[in-house]
N, C-alpha and C positions, 0 to 999 in steps of 0.2 A: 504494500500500500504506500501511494505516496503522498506526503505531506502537502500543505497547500503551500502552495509558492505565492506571496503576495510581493504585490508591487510597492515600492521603499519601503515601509514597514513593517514588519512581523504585527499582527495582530493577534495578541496570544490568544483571549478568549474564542477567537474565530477559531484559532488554530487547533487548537484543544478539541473543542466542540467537532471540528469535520476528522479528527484522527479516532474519536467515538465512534462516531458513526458510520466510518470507513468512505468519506469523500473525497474524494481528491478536487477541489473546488478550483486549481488552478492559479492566473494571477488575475487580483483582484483591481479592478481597474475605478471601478465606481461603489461605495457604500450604496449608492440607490440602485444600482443594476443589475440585481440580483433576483432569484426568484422564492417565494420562501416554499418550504417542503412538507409534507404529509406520508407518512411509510407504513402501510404493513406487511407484516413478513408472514410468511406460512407456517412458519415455524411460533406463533403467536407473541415472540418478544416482543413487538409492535403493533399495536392498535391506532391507525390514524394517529400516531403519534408526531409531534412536531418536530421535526429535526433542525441541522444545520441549514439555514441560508445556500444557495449557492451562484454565485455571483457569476458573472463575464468574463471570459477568459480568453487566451489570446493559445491555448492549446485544446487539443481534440482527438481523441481515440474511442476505439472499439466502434461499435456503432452511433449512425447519423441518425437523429430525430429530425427531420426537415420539417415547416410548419410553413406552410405559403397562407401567408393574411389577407391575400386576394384572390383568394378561390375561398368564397365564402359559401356552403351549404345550407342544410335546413334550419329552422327556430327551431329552440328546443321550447316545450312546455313544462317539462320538470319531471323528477323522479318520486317515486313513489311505493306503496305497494294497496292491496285492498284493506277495505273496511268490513267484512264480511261480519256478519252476525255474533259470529264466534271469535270476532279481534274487537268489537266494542265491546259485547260484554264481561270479555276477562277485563277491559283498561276500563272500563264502568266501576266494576267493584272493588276495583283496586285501592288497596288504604293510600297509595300514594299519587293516585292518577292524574292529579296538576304535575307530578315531576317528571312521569311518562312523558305525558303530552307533552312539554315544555321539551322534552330532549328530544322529541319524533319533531317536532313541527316548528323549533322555536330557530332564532339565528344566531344564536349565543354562539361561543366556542367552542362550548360541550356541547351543542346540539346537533342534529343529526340532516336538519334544514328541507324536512320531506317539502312537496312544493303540491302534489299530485296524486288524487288517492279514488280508487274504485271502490262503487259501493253496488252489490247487488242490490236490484229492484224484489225484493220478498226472500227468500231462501235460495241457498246454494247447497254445499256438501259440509258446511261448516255452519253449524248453528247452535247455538245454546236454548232453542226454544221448538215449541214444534214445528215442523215445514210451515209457511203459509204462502200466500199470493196476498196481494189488495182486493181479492175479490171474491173471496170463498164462500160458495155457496154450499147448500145440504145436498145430496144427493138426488140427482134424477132434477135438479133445479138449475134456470141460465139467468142473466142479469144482464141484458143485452144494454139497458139503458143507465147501468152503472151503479144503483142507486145503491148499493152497499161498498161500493169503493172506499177506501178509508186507509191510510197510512198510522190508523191508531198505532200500532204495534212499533210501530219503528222509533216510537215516541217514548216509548220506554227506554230503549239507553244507547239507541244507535244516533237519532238526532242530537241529544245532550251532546255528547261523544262530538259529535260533527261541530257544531254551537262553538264546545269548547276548543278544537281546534282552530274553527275560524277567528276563533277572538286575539291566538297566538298569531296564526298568521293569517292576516283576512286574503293575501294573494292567493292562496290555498284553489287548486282548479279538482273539480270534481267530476267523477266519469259514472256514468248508471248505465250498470246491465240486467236483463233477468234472464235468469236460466229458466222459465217457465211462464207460460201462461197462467191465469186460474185452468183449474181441472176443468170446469165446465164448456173450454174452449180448447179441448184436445182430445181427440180419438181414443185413448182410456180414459179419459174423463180420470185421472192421475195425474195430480203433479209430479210424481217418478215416471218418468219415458215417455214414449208416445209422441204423437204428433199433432202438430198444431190444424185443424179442420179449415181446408181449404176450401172457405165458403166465402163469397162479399159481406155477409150481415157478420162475420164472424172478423174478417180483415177489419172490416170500418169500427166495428166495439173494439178491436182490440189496439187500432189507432187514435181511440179516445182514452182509452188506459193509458198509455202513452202522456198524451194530454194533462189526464186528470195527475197523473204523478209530477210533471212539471210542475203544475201550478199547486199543486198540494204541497210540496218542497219550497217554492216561492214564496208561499203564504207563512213558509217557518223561518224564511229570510235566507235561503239555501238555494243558489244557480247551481246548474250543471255548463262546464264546458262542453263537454260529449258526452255521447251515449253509443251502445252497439243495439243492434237489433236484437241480435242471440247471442248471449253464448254457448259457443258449440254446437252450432248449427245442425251437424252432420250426429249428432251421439243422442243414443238413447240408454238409460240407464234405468232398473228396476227398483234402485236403492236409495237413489237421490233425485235431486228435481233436474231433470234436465228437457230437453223439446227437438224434435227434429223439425227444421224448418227447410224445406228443402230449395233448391236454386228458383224454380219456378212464382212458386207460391210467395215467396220473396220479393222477387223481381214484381209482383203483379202489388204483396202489400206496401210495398217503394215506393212504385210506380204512381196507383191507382189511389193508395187509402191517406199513407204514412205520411208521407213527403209532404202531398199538396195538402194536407191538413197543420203541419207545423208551421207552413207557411202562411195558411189561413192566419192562424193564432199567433201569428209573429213568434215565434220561438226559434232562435235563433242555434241552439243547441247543435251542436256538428252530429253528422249522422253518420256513423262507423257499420261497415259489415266485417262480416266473417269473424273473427276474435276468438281463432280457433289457431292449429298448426302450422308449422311453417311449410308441411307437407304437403298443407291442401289450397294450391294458389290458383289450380284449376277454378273453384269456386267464386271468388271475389274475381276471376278474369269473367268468368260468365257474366253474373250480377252487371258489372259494367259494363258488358257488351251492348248493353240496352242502353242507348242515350236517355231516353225519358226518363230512366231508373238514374242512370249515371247524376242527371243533373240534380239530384238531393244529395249523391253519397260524399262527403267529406275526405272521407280516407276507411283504410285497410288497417286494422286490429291482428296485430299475432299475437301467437303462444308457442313456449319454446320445450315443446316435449317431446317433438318428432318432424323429423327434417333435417334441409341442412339452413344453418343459419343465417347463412347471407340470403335468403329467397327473400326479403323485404327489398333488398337491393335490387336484384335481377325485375323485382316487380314496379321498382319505383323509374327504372331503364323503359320500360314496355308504359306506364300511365305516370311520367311526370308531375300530372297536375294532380294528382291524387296524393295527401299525405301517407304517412306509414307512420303506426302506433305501434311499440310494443307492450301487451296488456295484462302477460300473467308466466310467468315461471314459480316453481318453488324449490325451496331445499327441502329434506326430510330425513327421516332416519337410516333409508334405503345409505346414506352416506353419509358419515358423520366425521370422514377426514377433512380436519380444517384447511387444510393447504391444496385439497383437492376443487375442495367446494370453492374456496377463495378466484382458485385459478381458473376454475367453469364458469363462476358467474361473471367476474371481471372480461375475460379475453370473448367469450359467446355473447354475454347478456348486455351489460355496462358498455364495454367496450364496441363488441360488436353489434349490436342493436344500432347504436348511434352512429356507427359508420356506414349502418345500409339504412339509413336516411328517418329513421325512428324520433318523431318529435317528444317522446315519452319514454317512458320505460319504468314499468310496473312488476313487484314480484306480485307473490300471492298474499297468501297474511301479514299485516302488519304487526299482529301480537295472537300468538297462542298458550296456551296452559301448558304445565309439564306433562297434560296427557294427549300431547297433539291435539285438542280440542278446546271449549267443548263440542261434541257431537252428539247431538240428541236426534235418536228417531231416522237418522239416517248414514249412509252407507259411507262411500267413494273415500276420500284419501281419510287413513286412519293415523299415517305418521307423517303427515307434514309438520314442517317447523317454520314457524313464524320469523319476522323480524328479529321481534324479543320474546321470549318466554314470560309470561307473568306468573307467578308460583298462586297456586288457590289460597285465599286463604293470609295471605303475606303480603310483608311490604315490599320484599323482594324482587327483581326482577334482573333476566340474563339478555345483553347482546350478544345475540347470536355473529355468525359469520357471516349474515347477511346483512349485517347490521354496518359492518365498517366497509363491504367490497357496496355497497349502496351508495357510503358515507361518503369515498372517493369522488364521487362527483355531485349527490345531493347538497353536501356541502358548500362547495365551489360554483358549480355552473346554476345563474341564477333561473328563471322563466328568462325568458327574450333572446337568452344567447346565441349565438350561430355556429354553429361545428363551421371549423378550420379545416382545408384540405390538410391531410397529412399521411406521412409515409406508411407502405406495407411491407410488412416482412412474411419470411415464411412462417408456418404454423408454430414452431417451437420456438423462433428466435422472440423477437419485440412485440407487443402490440403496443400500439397505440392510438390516442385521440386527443385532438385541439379542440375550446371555444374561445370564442371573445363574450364577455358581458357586455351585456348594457352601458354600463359605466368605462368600458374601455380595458378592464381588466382580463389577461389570458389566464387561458387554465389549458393545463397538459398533464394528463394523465398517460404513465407508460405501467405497463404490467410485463416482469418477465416469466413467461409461463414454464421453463426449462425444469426439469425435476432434481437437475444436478449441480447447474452452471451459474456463480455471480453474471453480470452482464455488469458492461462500460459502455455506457454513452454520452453523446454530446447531444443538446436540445440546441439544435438549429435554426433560426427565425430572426428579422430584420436586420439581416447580416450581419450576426451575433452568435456566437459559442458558449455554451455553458455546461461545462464537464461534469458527469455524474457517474461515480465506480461505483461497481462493486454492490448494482442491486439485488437479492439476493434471490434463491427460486425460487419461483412461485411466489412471489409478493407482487405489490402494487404500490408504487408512488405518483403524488398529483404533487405538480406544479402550480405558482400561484402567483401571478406578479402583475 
């Protein structure tokens, strides 16, 4: 390792401070021109931890981080993960849930600076209550004209939850999906499986639920940025709530019901399809192939469970004017190596999401119990793991490892930022990614994915070098200046 070589001076606390942390900072040309650090390792010595500075320098090895600031790409809209039934009301009952909040949503130091959060429309596979819809009727019974519609239930501790977030950060952008119709508008007449009944009196009611949940949210002081039509369009499931909605039926409630009705109602709400696989682009290519549908859809929703991961990119190549959302990955107990999971969701999710043109990027839970739950009354993922863990019962609570390869850029890259062209490497060598903020500030995140190997690089931009050894495998460090 070598020492920092500064220009006339020794500055010992610099010096000190980058022989720590193994940086060879160079010579030091400017106290201002430097950029400050964020590190975590896989080996967990480092959590978003703050490092040395590393300043300008007039040397450069191992690898090029090149950052061209005029090839400017997508806004970002921010990071995030959901709000699912079973992530309000663990942080609801929580003894400490103003210091949850505060570190999920707040812009402190110690905060985590979520920007961006999903919230199912009634139930998913994650609930601490029984399944419902806004519309649940008794059996052999339809409700064509709404009149039991009602977000009562959400008002128990998912709204609060929502409330209290917005008050941390009122920029706070919110997405609503349902995995189901009410039962009375689906071929089992079941909110687990089945399929949504491809009738007009059943599309146009089910484009006023739409409606009535907007402005029932509004009335609580609550916008939505987006929405998807389904999630998981294509799946049907006997054990949780899901809907098969299939391309056609789609296209016609787009078309014909959904669209021109939000527009009636001035609702301004961006309209996302698919918000499924990255496997399945056949589907949102369909969908748009119909202009008349085309002209409501906002953008394409993925999820990151099957496929290859740049397919949001090949897809943003083929419909330019169409955005790309990323809307749900999870970690779980299927993996519970920190340095594996760090280096999947960083190089695939974080990293790669944002380079195939992804204005978002959303895990799954924001907070689960230590028993992957709760899960009441229903099936589908039994060991997902949330952001944080909140312990039942306790004032406790764990960040996970989802919590800091998140933090690497929820932190840093504010809403409005623009991803920065920047260099690609192969699979095991660099990843990386550039924004500019708002405010003029970059951010450069580099993650080295290698299982074995430090990595040496220079961060390249405004014909500038800034030397950085020795990051170490399977970690991630953000740039910040």
């Amino acid at each position: 390792m070598k020492d920092c070589i500064l220009q006339k001076r020794t500055v010992l606390a610099v010096l000190l401070t980058c022989l720590q942390v193994e940086i060879s900072c160079g010579y030091l040309l400017s106290n201002n021109d430097e950029y400050q650090v964020w590190l975590t390792t896989g080996d967990q010595t480092r959590k978003l931890s703050r490092e040395a500075p590393c300043p300008v320098t007039s040397q450069h090895h191992g690898y090029s981080v090149w950052v061209d600031r005029n090839k400017r790409r997508q806004t970002i809209d921010g990071f995030g993960a959901a709000l699912t039934n079973s992530a309000a009301y663990v942080i609801f009952h929580s003894p400490v849930r103003n210091q949850i909040l505060t570190e999920l949503f707040g812009s402190g130091v110690n905060d985590l600076g979520v920007n961006y959060i999903r919230l199912p429309m009634g139930s998913s596979d994650l609930n601490a209550v029984d399944p419902y819809t806004y519309d649940d009727m008794p059996s052999g019974q339809t409700d064509f004209e709404l009149n039991h519609f009602s977000i009562e239930k959400d008002k128990a501790f998912i709204i609060p939850i929502l409330k209290e977030a917005l008050s941390i950060n009122p920029h706070l952008k919110l997405m609503a999906t349902p995995w189901t119709a009410p039962a009375w508008m689906k071929t089992t007449k079941n909110v687990f499986g089945g399929e949504f009944i491809n009738d007009s009196r059943y599309m146009q009611t089910y484009a006023q639920y739409f409606v009535k949940f907007f402005e029932a949210y509004k009335a609580e002081g609550i916008t939505f940025d987006s929405f998807s039509v389904q999630n998981e369009p294509v799946l049907s499931k006997n054990d949780y709530p899901t809907m098969i909605l299939n391309i056609d039926p789609m296209k016609v409630f787009i078309r014909d019901h959904l669209g021109p009705l939000l527009r009636q109602r001035n609702i301004k709400t961006k309209l996302l399809i698919w918000d499924h696989n990255w496997s399945g682009s056949w589907y949102p290519e369909a969908v748009l192939s119909d202009r008349n549908v085309a002209q409501y859809v906002s953008g394409v929703a993925w999820h990151g469970y099957d496929g290859r991961h740049n397919a949001p990119e090949a897809f943003h190549h083929k419909h330019p004017n169409v955005d790309m959302y990323f809307t749900e990955y999870s970690g779980g107990g299927w993996n519970q190596n920190y340095a594996d999971v760090l280096t999947t969701e960083t190089r695939l999710i974080f990293i790669g999401q944002t380079k195939s043109w992804a204005k978002n990027v959303l895990l799954w839970n924001l907070a689960l119990d230590e028993h992957h739950g709760p899960t009441k009354h229903v099936g589908g993922c039994r060991d997902c793991r949330g952001v944080i863990t909140v312990r039942t019962g306790s004032s406790s609570y764990t960040k996970n490892v989802e919590y800091y390869a998140m933090g690497h850029m929820s932190k840093f890259v504010k809403p409005g930022a623009v991803r920065l062209e920047a260099n690609y490497f192969k699979w095991d060598d660099l990843q990386c990614v550039a924004f500019q903020n708002t405010d003029g500030s970059t951010v450069i995140v580099v993650q080295n994915p290698n299982t074995r190997n430090s990595a040496n690089f220079s961060l390249d931009i405004d014909a500038k070098h800034y030397q950085y050894n020795n990051l170490p495998p399977r970690s991630v460090v953000t740039f910040v200046k």
